[in-house]
C-alpha positions in Angstrom: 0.0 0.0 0.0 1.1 3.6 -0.4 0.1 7.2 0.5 0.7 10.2 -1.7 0.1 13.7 -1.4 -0.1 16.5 -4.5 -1.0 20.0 -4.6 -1.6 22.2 -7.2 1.6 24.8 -6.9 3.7 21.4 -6.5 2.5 18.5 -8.5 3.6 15.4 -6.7 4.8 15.3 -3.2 5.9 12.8 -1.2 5.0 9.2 -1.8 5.3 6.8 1.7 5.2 2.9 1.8 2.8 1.8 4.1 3.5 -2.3 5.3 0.7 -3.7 6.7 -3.0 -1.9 7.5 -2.4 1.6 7.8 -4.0 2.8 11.1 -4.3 6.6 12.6 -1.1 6.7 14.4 1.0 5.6 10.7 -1.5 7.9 9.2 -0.2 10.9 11.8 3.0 9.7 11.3 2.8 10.1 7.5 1.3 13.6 8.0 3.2 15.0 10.3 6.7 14.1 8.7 6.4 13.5 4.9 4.1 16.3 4.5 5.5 18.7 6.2 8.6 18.5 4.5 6.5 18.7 1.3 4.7 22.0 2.7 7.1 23.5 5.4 4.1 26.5 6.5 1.9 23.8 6.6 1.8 24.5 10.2 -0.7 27.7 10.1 -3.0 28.2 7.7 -2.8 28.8 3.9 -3.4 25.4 2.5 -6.7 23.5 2.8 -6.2 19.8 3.1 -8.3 17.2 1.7 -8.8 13.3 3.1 -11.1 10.5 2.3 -13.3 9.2 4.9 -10.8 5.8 5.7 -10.9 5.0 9.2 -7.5 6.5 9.7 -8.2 10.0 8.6 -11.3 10.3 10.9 -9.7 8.4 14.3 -9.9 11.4 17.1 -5.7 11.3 17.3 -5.7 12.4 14.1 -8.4 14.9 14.0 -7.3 16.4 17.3 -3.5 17.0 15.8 -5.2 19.3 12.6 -6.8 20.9 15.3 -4.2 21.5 17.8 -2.2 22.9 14.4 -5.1 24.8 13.0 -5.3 22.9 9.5 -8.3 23.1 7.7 -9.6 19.7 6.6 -12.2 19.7 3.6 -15.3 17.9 4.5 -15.9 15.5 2.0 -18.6 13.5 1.3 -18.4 9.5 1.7 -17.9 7.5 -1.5 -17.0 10.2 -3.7 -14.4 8.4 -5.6 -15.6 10.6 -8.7 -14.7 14.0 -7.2 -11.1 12.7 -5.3 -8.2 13.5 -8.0 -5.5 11.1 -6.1 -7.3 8.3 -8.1 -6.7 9.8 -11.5 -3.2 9.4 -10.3 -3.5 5.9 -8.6 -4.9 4.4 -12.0 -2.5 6.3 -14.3 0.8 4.7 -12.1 -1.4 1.4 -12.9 -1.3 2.0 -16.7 2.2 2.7 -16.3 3.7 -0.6 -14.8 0.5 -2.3 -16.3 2.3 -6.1 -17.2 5.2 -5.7 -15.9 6.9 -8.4 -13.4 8.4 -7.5 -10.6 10.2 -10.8 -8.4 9.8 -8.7 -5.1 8.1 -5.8 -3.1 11.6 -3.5 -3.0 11.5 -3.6 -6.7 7.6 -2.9 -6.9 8.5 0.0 -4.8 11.6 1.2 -6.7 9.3 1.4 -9.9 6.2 3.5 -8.6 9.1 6.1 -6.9 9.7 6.2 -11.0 6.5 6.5 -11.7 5.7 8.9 -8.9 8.4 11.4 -9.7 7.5 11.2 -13.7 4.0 12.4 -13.3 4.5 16.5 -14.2 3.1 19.3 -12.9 0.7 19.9 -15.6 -0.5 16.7 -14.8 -1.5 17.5 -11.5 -2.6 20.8 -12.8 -5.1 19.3 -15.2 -6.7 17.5 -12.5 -7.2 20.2 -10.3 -8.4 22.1 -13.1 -11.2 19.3 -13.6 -12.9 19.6 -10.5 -15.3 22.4 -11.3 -16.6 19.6 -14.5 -16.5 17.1 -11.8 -18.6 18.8 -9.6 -21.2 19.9 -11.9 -21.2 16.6 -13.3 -21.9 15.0 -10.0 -24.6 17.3 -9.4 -26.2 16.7 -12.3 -26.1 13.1 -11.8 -28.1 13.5 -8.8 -24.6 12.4 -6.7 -24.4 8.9 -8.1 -21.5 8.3 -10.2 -20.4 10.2 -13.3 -17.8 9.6 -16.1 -15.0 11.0 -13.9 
């Protein structure tokens, strides 16, 4: 398993392997170190960050930490995968290393930090740049699932 992080000023950020089930504390762990090296005035205000609704995100540890450091978490609604950008670039990493073999985990890992640090800016950009479609699409779908 693996967490990522991207932004629109920054394209991709950090990419962390996760062994095992990833629980609130990793999830802090992640957080706190990867991303704040990613976003250094993270600690603030100024960015707004957005989370799916995993067990992980929403345990009170975590939760209490935005809070104690004044980050703004998005609400977002449950089972949105259509308006949640990360997924764009979880299935375009597949396509990427779609068929190849790989004889253990380590060199797995080696080729999605490839991957991970290929995918540009205007990548990123593009997605962001989707949500307002996204959005309106969802809406006019009633909130079931669109073509995003």
């Amino acid at each position: 398993m693996v967490w990522g992080a991207i932004s629109y000023e920054r394209g991709v950020g950090p990419l962390a392997r996760v062994n095992g089930t990833l629980d609130g504390e990793e999830y802090l762990h992640i957080v706190r170190y990867r991303l704040k090296k990613y976003h250094p005035g993270l600690y603030g205000g100024g960015l707004i960050y957005q989370e799916g609704n995993a067990r992980p995100h929403k345990c009170h540890l975590v939760q209490d930490w935005f809070d104690e450091k004044d980050i703004e978490v998005m609400d977002w609604p449950p089972q949105s995968p259509d308006l949640n950008i990360i997924e764009d670039i979880w299935n375009l990493m597949k396509f990427k290393i779609k068929g190849q073999v790989f004889n253990t985990e380590d060199d797995l890992w080696k080729m999605l930090l490839k991957v991970w640090k290929g995918i540009t800016l205007e990548e990123v950009r593009k997605l962001y740049d989707s949500l307002p479609r996204r959005v309106a699409a969802l809406h006019a779908a009633h909130g079931s699932h669109t073509k995003y």
